[in-house]
C-alpha positions as CSV (number, residue, x, y, z in Angstrom):
1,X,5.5,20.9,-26.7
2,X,5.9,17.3,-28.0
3,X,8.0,15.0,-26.2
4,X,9.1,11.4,-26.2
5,X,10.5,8.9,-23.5
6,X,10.9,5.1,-23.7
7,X,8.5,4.3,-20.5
8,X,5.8,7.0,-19.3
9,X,4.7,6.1,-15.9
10,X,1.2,7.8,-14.8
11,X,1.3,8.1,-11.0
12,X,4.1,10.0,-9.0
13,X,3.0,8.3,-5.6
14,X,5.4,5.4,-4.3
15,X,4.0,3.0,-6.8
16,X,5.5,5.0,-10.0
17,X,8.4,6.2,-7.9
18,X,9.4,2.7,-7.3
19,X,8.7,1.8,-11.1
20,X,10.7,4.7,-11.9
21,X,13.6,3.4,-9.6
22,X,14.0,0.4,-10.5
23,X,13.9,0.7,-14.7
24,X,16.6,2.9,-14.2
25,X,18.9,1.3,-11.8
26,X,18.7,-1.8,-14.5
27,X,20.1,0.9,-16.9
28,X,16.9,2.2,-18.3
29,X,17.3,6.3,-18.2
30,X,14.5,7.8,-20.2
31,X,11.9,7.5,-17.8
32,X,9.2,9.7,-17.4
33,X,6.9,10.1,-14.5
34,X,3.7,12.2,-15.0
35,X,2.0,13.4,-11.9
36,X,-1.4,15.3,-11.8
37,X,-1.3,17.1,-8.8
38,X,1.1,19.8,-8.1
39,X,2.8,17.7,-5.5
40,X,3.0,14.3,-5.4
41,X,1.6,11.4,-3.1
42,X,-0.9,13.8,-2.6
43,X,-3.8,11.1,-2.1
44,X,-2.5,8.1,-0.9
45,X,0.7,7.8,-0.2
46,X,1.2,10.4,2.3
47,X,-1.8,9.7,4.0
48,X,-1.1,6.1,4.3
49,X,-0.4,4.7,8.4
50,X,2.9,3.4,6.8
51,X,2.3,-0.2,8.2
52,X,4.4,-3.6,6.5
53,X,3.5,-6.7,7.7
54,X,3.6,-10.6,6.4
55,X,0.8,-11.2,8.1
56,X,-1.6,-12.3,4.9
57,X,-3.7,-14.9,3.4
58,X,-1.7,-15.5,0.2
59,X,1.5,-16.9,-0.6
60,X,2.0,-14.1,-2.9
61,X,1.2,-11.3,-1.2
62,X,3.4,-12.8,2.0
63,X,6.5,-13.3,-1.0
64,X,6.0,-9.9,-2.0
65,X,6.2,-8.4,1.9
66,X,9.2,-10.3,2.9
67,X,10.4,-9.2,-0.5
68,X,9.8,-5.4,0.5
69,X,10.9,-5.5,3.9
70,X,14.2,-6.9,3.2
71,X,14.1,-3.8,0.6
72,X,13.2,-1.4,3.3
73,X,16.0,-2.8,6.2
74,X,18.9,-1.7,3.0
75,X,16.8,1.0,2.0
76,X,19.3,4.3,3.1
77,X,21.9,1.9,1.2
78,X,20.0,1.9,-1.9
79,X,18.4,5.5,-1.9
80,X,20.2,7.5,0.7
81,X,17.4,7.9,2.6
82,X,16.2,6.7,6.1
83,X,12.9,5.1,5.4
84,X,12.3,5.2,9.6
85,X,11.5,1.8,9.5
86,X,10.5,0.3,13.0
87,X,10.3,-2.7,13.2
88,X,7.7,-3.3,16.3
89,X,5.6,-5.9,15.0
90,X,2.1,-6.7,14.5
91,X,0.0,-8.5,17.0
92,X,-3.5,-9.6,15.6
93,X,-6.3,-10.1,18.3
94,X,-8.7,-12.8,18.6
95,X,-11.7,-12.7,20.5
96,X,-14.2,-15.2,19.0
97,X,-13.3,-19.3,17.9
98,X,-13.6,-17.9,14.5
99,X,-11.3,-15.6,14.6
100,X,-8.5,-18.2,16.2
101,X,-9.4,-20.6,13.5
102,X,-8.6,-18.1,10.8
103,X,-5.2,-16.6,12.2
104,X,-3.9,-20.1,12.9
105,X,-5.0,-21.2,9.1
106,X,-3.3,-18.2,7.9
107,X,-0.6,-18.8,10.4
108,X,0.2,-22.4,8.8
109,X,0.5,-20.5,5.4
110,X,2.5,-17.8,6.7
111,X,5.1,-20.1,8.4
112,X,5.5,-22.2,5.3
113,X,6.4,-18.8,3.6
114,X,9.4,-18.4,6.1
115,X,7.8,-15.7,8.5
116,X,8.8,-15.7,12.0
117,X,5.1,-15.4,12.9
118,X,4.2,-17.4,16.5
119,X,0.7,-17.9,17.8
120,X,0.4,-16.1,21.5
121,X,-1.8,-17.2,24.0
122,X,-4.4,-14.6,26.0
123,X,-1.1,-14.5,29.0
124,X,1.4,-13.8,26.4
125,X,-0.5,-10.9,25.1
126,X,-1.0,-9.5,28.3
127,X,2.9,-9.6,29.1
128,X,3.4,-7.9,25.5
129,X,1.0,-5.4,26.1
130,X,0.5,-5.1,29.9
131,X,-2.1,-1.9,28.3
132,X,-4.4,-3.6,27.3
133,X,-7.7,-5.5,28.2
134,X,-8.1,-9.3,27.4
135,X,-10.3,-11.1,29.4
136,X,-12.1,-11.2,26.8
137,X,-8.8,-12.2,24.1
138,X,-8.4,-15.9,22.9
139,X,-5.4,-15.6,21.8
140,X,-3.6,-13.7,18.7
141,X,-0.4,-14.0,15.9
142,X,2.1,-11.9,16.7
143,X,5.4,-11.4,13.8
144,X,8.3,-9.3,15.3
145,X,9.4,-8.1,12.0
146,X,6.4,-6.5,11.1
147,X,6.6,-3.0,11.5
148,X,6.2,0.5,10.0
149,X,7.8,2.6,7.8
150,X,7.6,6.6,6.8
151,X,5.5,6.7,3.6
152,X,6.6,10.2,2.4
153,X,10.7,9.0,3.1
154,X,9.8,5.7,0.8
155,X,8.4,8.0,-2.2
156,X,11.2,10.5,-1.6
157,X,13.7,8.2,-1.4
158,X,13.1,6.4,-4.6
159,X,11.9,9.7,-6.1
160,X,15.4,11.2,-5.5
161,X,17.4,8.3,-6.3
162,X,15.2,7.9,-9.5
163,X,15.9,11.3,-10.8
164,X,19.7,10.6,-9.9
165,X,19.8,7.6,-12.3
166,X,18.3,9.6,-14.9
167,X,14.1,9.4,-14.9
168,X,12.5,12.9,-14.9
169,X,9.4,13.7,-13.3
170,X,6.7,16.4,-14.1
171,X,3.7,17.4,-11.8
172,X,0.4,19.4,-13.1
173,X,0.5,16.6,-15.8
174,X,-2.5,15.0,-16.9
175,X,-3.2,12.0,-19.1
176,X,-5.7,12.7,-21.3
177,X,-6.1,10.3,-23.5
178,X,-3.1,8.0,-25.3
179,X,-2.8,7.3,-29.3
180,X,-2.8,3.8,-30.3
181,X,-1.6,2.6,-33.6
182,X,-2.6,-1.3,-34.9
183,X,-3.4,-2.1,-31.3
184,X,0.0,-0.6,-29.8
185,X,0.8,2.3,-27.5
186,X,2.7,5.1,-29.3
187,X,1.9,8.1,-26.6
188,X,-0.2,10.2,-24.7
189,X,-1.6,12.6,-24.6
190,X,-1.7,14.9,-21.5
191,X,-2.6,18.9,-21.2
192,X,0.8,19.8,-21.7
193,X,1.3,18.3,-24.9
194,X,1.6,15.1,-26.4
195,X,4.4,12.2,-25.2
196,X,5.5,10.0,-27.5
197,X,6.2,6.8,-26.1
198,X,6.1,2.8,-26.8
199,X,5.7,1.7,-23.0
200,X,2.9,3.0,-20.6
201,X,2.4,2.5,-16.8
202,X,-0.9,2.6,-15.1
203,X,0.3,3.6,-11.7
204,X,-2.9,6.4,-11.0
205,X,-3.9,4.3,-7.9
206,X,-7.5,5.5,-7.1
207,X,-7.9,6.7,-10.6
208,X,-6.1,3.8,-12.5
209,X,-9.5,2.8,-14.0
210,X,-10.5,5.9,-15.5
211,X,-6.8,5.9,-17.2
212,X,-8.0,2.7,-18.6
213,X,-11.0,3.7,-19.5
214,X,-9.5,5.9,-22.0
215,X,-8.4,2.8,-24.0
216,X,-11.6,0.9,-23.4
217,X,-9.8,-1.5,-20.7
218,X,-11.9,-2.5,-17.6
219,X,-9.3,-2.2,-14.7
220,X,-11.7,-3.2,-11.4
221,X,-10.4,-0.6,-8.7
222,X,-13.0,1.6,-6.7
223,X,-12.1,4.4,-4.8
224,X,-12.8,4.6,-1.0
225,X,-12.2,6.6,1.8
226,X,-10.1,5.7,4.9
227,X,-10.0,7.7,7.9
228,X,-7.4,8.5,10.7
229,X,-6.9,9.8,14.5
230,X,-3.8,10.4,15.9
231,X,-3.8,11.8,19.5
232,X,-1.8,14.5,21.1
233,X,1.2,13.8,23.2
234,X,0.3,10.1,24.9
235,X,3.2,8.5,26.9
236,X,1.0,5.7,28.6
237,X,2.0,3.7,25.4
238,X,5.6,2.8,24.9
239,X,7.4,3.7,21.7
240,X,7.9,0.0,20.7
241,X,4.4,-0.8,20.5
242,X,3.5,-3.0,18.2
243,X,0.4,-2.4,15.6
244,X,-2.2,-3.7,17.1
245,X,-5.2,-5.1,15.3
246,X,-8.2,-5.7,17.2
247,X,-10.4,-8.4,14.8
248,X,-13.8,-7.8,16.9
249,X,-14.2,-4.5,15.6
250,X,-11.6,-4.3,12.8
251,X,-10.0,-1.5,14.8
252,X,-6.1,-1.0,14.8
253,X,-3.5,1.5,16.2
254,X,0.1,2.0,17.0
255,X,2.6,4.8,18.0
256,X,2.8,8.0,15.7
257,X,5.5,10.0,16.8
258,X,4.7,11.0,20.6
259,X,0.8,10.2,20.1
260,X,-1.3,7.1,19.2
261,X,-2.5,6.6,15.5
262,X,-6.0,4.9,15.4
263,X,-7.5,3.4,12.3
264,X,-10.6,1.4,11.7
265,X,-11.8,0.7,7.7
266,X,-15.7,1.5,8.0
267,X,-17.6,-0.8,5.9
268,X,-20.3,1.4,5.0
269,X,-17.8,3.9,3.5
270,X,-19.2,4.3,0.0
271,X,-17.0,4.4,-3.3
272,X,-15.6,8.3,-3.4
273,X,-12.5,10.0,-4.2
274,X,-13.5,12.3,-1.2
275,X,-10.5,12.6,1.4
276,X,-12.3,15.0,3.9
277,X,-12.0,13.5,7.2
278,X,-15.7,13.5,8.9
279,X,-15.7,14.3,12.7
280,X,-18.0,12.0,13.4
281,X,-15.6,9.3,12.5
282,X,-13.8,10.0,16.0
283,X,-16.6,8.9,18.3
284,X,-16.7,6.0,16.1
285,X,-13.2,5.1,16.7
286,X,-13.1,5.7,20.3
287,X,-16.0,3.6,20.8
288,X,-14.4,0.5,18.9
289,X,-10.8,1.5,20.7
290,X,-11.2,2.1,24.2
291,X,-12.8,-1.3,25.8
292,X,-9.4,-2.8,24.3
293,X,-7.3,0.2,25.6
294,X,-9.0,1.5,28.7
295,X,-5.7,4.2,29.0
296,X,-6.7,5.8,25.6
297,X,-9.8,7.2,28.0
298,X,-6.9,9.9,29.0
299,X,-5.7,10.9,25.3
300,X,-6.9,14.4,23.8
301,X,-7.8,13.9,20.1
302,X,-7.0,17.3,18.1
303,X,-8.4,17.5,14.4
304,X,-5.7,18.9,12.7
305,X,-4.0,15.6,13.2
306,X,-6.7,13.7,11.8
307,X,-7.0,12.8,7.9
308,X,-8.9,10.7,5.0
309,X,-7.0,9.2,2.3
310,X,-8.1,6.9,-0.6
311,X,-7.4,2.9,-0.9
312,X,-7.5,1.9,-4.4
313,X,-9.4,-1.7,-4.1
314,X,-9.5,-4.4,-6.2
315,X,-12.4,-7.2,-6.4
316,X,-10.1,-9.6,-4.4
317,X,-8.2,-7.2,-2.4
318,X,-4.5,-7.9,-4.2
319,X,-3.1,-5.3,-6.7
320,X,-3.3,-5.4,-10.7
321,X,-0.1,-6.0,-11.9
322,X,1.4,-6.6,-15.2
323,X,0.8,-5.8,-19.2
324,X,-2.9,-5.6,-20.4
325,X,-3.6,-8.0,-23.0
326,X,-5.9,-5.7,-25.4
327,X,-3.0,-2.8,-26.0
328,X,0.3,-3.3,-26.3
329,X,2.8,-1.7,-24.1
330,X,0.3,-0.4,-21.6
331,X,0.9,-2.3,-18.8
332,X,-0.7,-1.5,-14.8
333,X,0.1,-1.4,-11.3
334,X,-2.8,-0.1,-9.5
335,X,-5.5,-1.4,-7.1
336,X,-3.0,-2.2,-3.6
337,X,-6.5,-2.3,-1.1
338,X,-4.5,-0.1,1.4
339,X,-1.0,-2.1,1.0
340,X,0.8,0.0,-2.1
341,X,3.5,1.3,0.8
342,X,4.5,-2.0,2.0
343,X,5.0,-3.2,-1.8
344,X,6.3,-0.9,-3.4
345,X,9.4,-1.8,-3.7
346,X,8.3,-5.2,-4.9
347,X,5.8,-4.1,-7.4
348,X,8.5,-1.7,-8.7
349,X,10.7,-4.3,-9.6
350,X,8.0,-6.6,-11.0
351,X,7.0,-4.1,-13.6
352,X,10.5,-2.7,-14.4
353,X,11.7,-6.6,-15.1
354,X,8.1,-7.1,-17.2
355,X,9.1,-4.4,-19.7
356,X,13.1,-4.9,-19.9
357,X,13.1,-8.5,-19.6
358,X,9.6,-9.4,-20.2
359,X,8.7,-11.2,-17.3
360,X,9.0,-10.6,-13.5
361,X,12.1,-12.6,-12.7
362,X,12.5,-11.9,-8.7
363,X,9.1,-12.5,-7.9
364,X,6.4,-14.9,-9.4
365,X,3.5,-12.0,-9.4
366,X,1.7,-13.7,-12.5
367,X,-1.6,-14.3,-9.9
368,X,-1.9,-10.5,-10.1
369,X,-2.6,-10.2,-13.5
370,X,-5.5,-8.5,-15.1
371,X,-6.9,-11.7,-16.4
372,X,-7.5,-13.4,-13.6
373,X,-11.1,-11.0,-13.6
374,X,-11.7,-13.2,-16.9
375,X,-10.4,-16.0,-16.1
376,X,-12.3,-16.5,-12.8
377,X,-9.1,-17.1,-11.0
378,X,-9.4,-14.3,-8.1
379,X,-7.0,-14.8,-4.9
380,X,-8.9,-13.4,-2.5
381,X,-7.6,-12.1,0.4
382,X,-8.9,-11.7,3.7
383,X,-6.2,-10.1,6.2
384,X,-7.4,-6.9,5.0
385,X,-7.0,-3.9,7.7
C-alpha cells in the first residue's frame, strides 16, 4: 500500500526516536519512523552501558553532552518517563605521564566548556574509591555530573511521547531503495510498499551507510562489535559508584543494578554486524579488571547477563549529522562511535530544527557534517571508551 508522510525517519533506535520527538513537539505531526526489526533498539540501543559524560576532546561534543544531560535531568517532565538517570560521575584513571598530560589538556578544554570537571590526585582517588588499587595511579579527572542513564527508558520515552504528538511508527519495515526526481527525495521504497515523502532521515546507525549506498552517497561508518560482563549480585561496590575508566588497559565498569557492569572496547575487534557475545571475552576482561579491583576476584560472572552490541563508528569518532549535499531532502544522523545514548536528545533537536528551520539553532553541530570527509576538516576525538 502506498503511503505518504512529510519526514520518514529510517531507524527506530533512540536516534530516530529522538528525531521523531522533537519535529513534532515543534508542531510537525506527520512523522514516520520505519524500523526493520520487529522490535526496536534491537542492536544498539538496548545493548548500550547507558553512560553520559562531558568528559571529551571536542568543544562540540562536550556542547552537545551538557546539552543532553540537562535534557535527561527534565526528561520525566518532557516524556513522562523516568530515564533512571544517576548521576555518579566518571572518574578517568591515569597511570603513565602520558596519560596525565592528555586528561589535563582535555581538562583545560572541558572547564572552558563550563563542566565541573576537577583533576584528583592518586590520595583523592583512593578516598573516592577506597576499592580500588593505585599505587600504581598518577592521578585522574573526575566530573560529578557524569553519570548513566537507562537506554531502553530514553527510546521509550521519546518513542511514547512521539506517538503522542502525532508521529507513527512501523517495525518489519525495510528501506529498500528511495526515488529521486531532478536530484530530490520524493520517497522510498521499503517491502511494504512505497512512501511518498520530500524529507528522509538516515538514522540506521550501524547500517546508515548501506542506506546511503542506495543513493550512491559515501556515509563513512563501520560496524563493530562491543562486548559486556555484568556480574551476579556484588555488594562489595557501593551503589554510587562512579564509572570508572581505567586508561592502562582501556577497561571500564560501574554498578548495574545489584552487580558490576565491565566493558573494555577490544581493538582487534574486526568490522561485523555480529552481536554474539564470545566467552572468551570474559577472561579477557577479568584480566584487564582485577589488578585495578582486587574485590572483583570474589564476583561470579553468569553468561546470560553478558551481551555484544554494535557501535556505529565514524573515521574521527564524532557522529554524521546534517543534510547530504548530493540529494536533496535526505539528510543523516548516524555514526555516534558508542555515544548515540548520551546525544540523543541533542542530535534530535539538531536534525528536527535543520529541516523545519533549516539550520540547527540550539546547537552549532555544523563540524559534524558530512563534508568535513571532503573537506579534510575531521575533529578527531580521542576520549573514546
Amino acid at each position: 500500500m502506498n503511503k505518504r508522510a512529510e519526514v520518514v525517519i529510517i531507524g527506530g533506535g533512540v536516534i530516530g526516536c529522538s528525531i521523531a520527538y522533537f519535529l513534532t513537539r515543534h508542531g510537525c505531526r506527520d512523522v514516520l519512523v520505519i524500523e526493520r526489526e520487529n522490535f526496536q533498539g534491537k542492536h544498539s540501543t538496548g545493548r548500550s552501558a547507558g553512560g553520559v559524560r562531558q568528559q571529551f576532546a571536542t568543544p562540540v561534543n562536550i556542547r552537545m553532552s551538557r546539552f543532553s544531560i540537562d535534557f535527561f535531568k527534565h526528561f520525566e517532565e518532557h516524556t513522562g518517563q523516568d530515564p533512571e538517570y544517576r548521576s555518579y560521575g566518571y572518574l578517568f584513571i591515569a597511570t603513565e605521564p602520558a596519560h596525565v598530560d592528555y586528561l589535563q589538556q582535555n581538562l583545560r578544554v572541558q572547564q572552558a566548556e563550563g563542566v565541573p570537571v576537577e583533576f584528583l590526585t592518586r590520595e583523592e582517588i583512593a578516598k573516592l574509591v577506597p576499592q580500588l588499587y593505585v599505587e600504581d595511579v598518577l592521578g585522574g579527572t573526575y566530573c560529578p555530573t557524569d553519570g548513566f542513564v537507562d537506554p531502553y527508558s530514553i527510546m521509550q520515552g521519546f518513542n511514547r511521547r512521539a506517538r503522542q504528538q502525532g508521529a507513527r511508527i512501523e517495525l518489519e519495515t525495510e528501506a529498500l531503495d528511495f526515488t529521486v526526481e531532478h536530484g530530490r527525495i520524493t520517497g522510498v521504497v521499503t517491502n511494504q510498499g512505497h512512501i511518498a515523502t520530500p524529507v528522509v532521515v538516515n538514522a540506521a546507525g550501524a547500517w546508515a551507510h548501506l542506506v546511503g549506498r542506495k543513493l550512491g552517497v559515501d556515509i563513512p561508518i563501520r560496524p563493530t562489535k562491543r562486548q559486556i560482563v555484568t556480574t551476579e549480585r556484588f555488594d562489595e561496590l557501593p551503589r554510587e559508584l562512579p564509572m570508572l575508566v581505567d586508561m592502562g588497559t582501556g577497561c571500564y565498569m560501574r554498578k548495574e543494578g545489584d552487580g558490576v557492569m565491565l566493558g573494555w572496547a577490544d581493538p582487534n575487534e574486526p568490522e561485523s554486524f555480529d552481536t554474539t557475545f564470545n566467552p572468551d571475552f570474559i577472561d579477557a576482561i577479568i584480566e584487564r579488571a582485577l589488578p585495578r579491583m582486587p574485590c572483583l576476584e570474589n564476583a561470579s560472572i553468569n553468561l546470560r547477563r553478558c551481551w555484544g552490541g554494535l557501535y556505529d563508528i565514524s573515521p574521527d569518532h564524532h557522529a554524521i549529522v546534517g543534510p547530504v549535499p548530493q540529494v536533496e531532502g535526505f539528510y543523516v544522523c548516524a555514526g555516534f562511535s558508542g555515544h548515540g545514548i548520551m546525544h540523543s536528545p541533542a542530535m534530535g533537536i539538531a536534525i528536527a530544527e535543520m529541516i523545519l528551520f533549516g539550520e540547527s539553532r540550539t546547537l552549532d553541530v555544523s563540524p559534524l557534517s558530512i563534508e568535513r570527509f571532503t573537506t579534510g576538516n575531521l575533529l578527531h576525538e580521542t576520549a573514546v571508551i
